[in-house]
KEKE-3310 file (N, C-alpha, C; in steps of 0.2 Angstrom, whole numbers, plus 5000, padded with zeros to 4 digits):
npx = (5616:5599:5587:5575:5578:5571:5560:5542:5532:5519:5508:5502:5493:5499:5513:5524:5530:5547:5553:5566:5585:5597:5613:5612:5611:5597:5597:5607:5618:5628:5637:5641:5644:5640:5626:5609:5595:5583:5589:5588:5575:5569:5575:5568:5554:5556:5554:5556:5557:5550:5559:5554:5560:5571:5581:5595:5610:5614:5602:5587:5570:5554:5555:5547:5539:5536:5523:5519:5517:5509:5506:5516:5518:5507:5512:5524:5520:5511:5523:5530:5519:5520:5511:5512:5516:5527:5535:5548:5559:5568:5582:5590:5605:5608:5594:5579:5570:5553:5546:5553:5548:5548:5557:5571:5580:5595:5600:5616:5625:5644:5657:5663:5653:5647:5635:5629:5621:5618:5619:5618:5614:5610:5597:5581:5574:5564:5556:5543:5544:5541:5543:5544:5548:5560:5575:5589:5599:5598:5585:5569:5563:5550:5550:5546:5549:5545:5548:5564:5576:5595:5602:5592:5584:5594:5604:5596:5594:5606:5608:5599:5608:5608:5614:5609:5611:5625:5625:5638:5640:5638:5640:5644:5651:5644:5644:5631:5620:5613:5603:5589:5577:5562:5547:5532:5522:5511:5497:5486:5482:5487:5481:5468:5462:5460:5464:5480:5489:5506:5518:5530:5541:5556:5574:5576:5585:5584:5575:5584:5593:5593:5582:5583:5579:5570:5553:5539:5525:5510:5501:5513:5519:5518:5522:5538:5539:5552:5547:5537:5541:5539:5527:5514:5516:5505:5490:5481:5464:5452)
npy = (5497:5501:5510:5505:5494:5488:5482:5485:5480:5484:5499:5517:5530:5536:5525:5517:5499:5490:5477:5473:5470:5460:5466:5479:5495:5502:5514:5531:5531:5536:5536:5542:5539:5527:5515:5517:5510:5521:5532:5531:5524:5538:5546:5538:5540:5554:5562:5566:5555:5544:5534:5520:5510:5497:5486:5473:5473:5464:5456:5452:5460:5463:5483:5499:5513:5531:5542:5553:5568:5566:5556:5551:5554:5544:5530:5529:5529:5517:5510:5511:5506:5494:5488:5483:5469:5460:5447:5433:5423:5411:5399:5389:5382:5364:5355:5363:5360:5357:5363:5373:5387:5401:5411:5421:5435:5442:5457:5466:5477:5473:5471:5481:5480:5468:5462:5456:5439:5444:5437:5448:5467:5469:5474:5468:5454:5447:5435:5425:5409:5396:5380:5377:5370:5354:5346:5333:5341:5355:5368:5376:5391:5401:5417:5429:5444:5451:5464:5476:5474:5476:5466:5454:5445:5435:5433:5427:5416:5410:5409:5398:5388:5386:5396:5407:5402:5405:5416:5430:5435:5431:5414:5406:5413:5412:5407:5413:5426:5428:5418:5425:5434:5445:5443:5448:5458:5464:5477:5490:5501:5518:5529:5525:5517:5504:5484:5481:5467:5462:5453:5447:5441:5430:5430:5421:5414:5407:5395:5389:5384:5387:5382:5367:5354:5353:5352:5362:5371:5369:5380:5391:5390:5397:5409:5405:5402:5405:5412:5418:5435:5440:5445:5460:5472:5476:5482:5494:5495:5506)
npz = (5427:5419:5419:5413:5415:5429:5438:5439:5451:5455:5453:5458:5460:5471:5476:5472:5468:5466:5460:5466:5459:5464:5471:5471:5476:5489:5490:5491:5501:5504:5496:5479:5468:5464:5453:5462:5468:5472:5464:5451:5447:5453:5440:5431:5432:5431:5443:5463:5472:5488:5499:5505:5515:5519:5508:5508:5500:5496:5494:5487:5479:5486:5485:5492:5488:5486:5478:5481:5494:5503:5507:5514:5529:5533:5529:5536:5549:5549:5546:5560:5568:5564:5554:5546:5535:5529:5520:5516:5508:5510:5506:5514:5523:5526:5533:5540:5553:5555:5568:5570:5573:5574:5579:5594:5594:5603:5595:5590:5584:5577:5569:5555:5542:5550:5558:5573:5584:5600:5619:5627:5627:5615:5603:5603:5591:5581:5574:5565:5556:5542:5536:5517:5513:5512:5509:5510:5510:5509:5515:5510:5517:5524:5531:5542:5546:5564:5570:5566:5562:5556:5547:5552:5546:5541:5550:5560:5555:5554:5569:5570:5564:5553:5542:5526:5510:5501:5508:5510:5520:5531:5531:5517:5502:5486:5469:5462:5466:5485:5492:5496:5498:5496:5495:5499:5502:5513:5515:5522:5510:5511:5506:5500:5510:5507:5505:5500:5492:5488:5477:5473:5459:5462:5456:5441:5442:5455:5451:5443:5453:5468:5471:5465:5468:5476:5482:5475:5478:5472:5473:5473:5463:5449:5454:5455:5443:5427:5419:5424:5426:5417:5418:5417:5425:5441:5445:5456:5459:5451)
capx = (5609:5597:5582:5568:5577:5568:5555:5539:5527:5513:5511:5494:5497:5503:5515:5528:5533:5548:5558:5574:5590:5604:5620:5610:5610:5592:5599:5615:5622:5637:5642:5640:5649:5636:5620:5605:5589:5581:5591:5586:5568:5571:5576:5564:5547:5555:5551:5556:5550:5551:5558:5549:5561:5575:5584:5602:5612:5614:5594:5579:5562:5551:5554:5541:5542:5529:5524:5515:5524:5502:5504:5522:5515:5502:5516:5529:5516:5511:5528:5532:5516:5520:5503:5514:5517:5533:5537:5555:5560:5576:5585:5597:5608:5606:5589:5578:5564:5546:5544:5555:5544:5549:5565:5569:5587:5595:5605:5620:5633:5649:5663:5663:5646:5644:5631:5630:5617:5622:5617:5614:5616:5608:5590:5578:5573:5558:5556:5543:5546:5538:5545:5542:5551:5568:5581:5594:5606:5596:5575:5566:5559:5547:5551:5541:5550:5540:5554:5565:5584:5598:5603:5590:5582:5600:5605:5591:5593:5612:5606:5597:5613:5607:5615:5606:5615:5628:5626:5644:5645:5636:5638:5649:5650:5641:5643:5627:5618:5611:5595:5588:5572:5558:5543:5526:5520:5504:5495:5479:5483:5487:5476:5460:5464:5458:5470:5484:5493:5510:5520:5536:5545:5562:5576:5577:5593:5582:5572:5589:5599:5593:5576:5582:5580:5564:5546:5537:5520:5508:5500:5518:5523:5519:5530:5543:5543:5556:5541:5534:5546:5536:5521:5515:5513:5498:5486:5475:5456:5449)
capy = (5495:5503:5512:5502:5486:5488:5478:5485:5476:5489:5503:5520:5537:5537:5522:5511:5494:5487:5471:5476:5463:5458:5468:5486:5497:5503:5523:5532:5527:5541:5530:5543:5535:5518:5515:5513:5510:5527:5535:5525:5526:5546:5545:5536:5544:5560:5565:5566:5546:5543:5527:5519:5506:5495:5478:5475:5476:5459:5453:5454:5458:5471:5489:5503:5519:5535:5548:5560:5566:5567:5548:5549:5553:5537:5523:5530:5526:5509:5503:5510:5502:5487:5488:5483:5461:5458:5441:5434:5420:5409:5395:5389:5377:5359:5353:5366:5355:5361:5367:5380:5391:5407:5413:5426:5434:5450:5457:5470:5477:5468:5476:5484:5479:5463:5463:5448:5439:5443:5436:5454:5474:5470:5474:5462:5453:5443:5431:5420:5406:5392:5377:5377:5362:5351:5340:5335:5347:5364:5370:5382:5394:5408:5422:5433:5448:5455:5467:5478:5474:5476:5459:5452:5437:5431:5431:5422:5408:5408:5407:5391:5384:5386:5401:5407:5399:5412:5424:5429:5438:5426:5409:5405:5417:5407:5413:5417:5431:5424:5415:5426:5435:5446:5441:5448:5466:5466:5482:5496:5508:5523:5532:5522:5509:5497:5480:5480:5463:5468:5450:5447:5434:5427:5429:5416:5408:5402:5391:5386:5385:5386:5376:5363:5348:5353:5350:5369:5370:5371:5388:5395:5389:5403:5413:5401:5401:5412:5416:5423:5439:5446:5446:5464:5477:5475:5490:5495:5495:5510)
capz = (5426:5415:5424:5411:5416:5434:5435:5443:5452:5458:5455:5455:5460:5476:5477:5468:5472:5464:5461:5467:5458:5467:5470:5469:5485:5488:5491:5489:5508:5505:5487:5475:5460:5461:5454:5464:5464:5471:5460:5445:5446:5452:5434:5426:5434:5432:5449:5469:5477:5495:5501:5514:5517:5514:5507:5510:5495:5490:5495:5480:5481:5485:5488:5492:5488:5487:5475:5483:5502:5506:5509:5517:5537:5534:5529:5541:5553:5546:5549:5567:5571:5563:5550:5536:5535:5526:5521:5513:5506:5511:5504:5519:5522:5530:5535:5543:5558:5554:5574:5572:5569:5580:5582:5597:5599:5603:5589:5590:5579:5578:5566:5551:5541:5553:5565:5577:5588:5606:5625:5630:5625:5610:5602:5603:5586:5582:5569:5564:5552:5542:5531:5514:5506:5513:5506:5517:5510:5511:5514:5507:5522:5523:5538:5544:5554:5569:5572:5559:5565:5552:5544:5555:5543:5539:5557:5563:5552:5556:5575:5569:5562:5544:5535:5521:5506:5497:5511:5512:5527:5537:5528:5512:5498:5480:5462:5460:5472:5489:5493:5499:5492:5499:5490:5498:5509:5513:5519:5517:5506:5513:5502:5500:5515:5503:5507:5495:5492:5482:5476:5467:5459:5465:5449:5438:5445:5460:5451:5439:5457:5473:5470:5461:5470:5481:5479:5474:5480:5466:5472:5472:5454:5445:5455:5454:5437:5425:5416:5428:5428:5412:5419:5418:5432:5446:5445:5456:5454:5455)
cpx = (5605:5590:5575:5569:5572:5560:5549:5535:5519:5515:5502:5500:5498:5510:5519:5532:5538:5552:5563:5578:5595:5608:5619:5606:5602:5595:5606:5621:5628:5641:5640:5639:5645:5629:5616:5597:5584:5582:5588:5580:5564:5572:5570:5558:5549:5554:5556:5552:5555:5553:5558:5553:5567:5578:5593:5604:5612:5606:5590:5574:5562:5552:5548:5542:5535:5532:5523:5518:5514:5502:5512:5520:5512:5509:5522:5525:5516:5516:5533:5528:5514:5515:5506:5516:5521:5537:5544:5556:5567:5578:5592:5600:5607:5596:5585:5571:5559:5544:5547:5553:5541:5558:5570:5577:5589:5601:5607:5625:5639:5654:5660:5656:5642:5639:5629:5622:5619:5617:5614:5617:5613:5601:5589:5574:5566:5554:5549:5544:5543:5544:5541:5542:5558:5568:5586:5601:5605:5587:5576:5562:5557:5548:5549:5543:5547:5545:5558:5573:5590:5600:5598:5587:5591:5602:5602:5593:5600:5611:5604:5601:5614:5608:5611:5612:5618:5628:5634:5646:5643:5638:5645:5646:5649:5645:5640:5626:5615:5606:5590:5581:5564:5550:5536:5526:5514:5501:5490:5483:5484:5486:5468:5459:5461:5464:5471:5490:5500:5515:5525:5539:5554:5566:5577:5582:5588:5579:5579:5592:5596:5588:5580:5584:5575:5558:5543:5530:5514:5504:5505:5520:5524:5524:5537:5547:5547:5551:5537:5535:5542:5530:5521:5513:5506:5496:5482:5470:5454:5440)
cpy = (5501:5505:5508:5494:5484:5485:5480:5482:5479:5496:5509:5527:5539:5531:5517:5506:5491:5480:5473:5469:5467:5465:5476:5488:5501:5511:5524:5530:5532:5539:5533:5539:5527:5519:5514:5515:5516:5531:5536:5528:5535:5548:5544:5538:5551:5563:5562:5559:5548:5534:5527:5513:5502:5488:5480:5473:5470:5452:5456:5454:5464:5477:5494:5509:5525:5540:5553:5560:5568:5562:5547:5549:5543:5531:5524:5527:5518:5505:5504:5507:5496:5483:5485:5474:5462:5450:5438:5427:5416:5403:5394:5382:5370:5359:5357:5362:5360:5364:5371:5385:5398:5408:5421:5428:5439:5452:5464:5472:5475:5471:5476:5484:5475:5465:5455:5447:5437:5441:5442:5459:5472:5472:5470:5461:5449:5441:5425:5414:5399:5387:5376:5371:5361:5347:5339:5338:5353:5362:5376:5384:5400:5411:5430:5439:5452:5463:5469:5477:5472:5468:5453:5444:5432:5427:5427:5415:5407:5407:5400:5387:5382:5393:5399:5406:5405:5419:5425:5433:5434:5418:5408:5408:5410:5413:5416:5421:5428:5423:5419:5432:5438:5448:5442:5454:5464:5474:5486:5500:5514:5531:5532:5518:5504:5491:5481:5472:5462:5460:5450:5440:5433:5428:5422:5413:5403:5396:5386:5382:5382:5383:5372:5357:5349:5353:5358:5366:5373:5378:5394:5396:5393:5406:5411:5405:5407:5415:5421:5432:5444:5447:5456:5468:5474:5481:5490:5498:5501:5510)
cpz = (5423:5420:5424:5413:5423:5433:5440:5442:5455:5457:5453:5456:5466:5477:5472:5471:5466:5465:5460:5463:5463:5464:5467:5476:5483:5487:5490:5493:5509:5497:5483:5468:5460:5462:5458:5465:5467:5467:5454:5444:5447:5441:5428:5426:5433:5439:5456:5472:5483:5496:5508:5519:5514:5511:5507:5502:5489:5490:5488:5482:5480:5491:5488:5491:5486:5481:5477:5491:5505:5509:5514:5526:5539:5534:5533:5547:5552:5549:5555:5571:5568:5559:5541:5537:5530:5527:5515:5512:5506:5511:5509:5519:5527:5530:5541:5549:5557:5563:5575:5570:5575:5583:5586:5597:5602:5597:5587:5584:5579:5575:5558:5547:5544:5558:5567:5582:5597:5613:5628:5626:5619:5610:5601:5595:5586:5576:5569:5557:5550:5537:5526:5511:5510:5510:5511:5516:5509:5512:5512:5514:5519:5529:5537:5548:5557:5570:5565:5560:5557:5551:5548:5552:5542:5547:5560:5559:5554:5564:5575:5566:5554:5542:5532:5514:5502:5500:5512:5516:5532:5538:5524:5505:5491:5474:5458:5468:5477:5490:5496:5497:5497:5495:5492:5504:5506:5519:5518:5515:5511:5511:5502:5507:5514:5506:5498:5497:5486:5483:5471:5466:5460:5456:5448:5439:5450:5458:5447:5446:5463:5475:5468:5469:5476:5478:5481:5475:5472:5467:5473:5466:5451:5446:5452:5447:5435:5422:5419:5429:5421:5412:5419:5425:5435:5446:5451:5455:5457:5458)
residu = (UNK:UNK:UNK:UNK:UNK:UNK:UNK:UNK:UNK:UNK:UNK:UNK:UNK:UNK:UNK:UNK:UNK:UNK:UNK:UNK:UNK:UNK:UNK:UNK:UNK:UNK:UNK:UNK:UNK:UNK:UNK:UNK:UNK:UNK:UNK:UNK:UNK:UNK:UNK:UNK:UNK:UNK:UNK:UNK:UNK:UNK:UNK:UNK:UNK:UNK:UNK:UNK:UNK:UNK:UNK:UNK:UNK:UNK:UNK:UNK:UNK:UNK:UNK:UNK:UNK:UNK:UNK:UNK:UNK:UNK:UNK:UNK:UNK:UNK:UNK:UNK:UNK:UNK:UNK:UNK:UNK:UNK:UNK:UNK:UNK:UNK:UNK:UNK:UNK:UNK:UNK:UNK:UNK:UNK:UNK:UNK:UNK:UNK:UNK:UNK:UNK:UNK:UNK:UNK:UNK:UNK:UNK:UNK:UNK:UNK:UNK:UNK:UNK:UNK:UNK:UNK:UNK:UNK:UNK:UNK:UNK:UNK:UNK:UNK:UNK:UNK:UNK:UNK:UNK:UNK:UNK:UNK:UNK:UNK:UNK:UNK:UNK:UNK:UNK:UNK:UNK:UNK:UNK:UNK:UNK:UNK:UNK:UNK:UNK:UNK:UNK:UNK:UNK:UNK:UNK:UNK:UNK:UNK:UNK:UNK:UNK:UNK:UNK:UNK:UNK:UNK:UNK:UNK:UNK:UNK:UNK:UNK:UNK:UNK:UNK:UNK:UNK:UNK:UNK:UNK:UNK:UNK:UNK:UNK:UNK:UNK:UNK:UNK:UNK:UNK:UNK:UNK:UNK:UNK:UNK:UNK:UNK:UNK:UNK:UNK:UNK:UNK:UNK:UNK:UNK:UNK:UNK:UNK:UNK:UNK:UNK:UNK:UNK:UNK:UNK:UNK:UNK:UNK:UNK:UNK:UNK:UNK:UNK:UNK:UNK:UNK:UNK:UNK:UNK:UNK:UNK:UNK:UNK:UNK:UNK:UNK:UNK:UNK)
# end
């Protein structure tokens, strides 16, 4: 991948947000020999970013990253006191019931990249979760993690019996990338401590793919759409 294909969604002069794609680790991990997207944008700015956080390798959405290490104290802050609202997006399987709307477990490592949700010895996770859209052979959910726990949105949803569609470590592996999609941080600035609301859109397959056959809400549709994808960056106001 090319560093200009990255699609940025916000961006001033302390901070960038972008829209990570599928099947691109956010940092190096120990994986020399494969691109990712620290790297990348390292590249493309010219410059030393900070990331503040992460997405697992085969989820999309928005990542956060800093320019200036003036602002790095404040959002390390922010998100050990939980000041930052991250919300995701997930296309699962079967028919999700609108009162599940909180999901508690505890959740441990398991073998190799799996992590599992255990009875006890684990950390405690903490989900909540809305319906978007069903059919009776998948829903559209929005989740909401209180808690930062490795694969923790996939896992919850597989607690509740609905894998996320194409996750292939939890679920059944698809041919396209999995449903999975984090599409909105909200926070003050840690700058200005203006509120900053930083949105992305889902790729184009979701609405070819993992939408199709749900009712879209009409003040999500933009998103939705593929068009939406060329919108240009979000500034903010000085």
């Amino acid at each position: 991948m090319d560093a200009d294909e990255l699609e940025i969604v916000y961006e001033d002069d302390e901070l960038i947000a972008v829209n990570k794609p599928a099947d691109l680790l956010v940092h190096a991990a120990g994986i020399s020999d494969r691109p990712n997207l620290q790297s990348l944008l390292e590249d493309r700015f010219g410059r030393e970013l900070v990331l503040f956080h992460r997405l697992d390798r085969d989820t999309t959405g928005i990542v956060l990253l800093g320019k200036k290490r003036s602002v790095n104290a404040a959002m390390a802050a922010k998100f050990e006191q939980k000041k930052i609202r991250k919300a995701y997006w997930a296309v699962v399987n079967g028919r999700w019931r609108p009162e599940w709307n909180r999901v508690v477990t505890q959740i441990a490592r398991a073998t190799g990249a799996r992590f599992a949700n255990v009875v006890a010895g684990g950390r405690q996770a903490i989900s909540t979760c809305r319906l978007l859209s069903a059919a009776d052979e998948k829903s559209w959910i929005e989740v909401l993690p209180k808690t930062g726990r490795t694969h923790q949105v996939r896992l919850h949803c597989l607690a509740m019996g609905h894998p996320i569609l194409g996750d292939r470590l939890y679920g059944e592996r698809a041919a396209i990338p999995m449903a999975l999609h984090a599409w909105r941080i909200d926070l003050a600035h840690p700058a200005s401590g203006a509120p900053l609301q930083i949105r992305a859109s889902p790729p184009p397959y979701w609405a070819e793919h993992w939408l199709m056959g749900l009712s879209i809400r009409d003040d999500l549709r933009s998103l939705i759409s593929p068009q939406a994808q060329a919108r240009p960056p979000l500034k903010r106001s000085s």
